[in-house]
C-alpha positions in Angstrom: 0.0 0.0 0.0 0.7 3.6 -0.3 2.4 6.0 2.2 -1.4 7.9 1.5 -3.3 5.3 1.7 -1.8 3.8 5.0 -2.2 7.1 6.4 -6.1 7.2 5.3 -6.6 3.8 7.0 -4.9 5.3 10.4 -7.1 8.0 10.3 -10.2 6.6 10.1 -9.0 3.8 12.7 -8.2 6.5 15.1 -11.7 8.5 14.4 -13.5 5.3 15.0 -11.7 3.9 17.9 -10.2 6.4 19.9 -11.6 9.3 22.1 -9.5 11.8 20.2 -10.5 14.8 18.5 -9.7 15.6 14.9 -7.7 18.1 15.6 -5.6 15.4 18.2 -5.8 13.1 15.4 -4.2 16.2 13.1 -1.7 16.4 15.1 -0.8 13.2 15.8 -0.9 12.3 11.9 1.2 15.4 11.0 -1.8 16.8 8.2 -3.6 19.8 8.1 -7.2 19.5 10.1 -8.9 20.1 7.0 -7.7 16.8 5.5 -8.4 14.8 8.8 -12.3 16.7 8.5 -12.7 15.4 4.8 -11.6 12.0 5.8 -14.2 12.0 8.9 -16.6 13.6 6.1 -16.2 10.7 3.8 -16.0 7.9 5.9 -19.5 6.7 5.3 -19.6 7.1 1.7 -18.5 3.7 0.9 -19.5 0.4 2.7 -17.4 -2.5 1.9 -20.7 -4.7 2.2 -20.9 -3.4 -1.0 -18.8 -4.4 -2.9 -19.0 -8.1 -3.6 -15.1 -9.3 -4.1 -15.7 -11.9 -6.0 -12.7 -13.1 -8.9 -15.3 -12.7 -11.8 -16.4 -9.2 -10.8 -13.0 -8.0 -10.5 -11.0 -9.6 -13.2 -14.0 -8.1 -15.7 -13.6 -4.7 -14.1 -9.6 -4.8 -14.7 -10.8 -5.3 -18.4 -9.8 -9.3 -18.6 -13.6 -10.0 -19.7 -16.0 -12.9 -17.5 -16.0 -16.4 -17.1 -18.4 -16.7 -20.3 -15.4 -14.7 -22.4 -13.1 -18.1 -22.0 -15.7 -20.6 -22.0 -14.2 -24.2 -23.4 -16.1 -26.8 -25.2 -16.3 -29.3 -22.4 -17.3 -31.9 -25.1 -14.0 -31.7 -27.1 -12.1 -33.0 -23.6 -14.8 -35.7 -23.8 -12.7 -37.1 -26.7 -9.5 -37.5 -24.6 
């Protein structure tokens, strides 16, 4: 992982499980408040629940096509 996003992850581990304030967490992190406030601001805009993480899903979204792209005529192993 990135140097960013490692320091993304902190963040939002410290605003969920710690009793600090942003602008602790800002200081402790070493960035500006206003990036530790968009992070808090954007926290909820994703939920990993979404996103299914299957092999198919992802290997068609990095462009490599679906299962159905590579199918193989199952009868032509019959043979062997």
């Amino acid at each position: 992982m990135s140097v960013m996003s490692n320091l993304m992850i902190e963040i939002e581990e410290l605003i969920s499980n710690s009793d600090m304030s942003l602008e602790e967490i800002s200081t402790q992190v070493g960035l500006p408040l206003e990036d530790v406030v968009y992070v808090y601001n954007h926290m909820s805009e994703y939920d990993s629940d979404d996103m299914d993480g299957d092999a198919q899903t992802a290997l068609a979204s990095a462009g490599w096509g679906t299962d159905e792209d590579y199918v193989i005529d199952n009868d032509y192993f019959d043979d062997y």
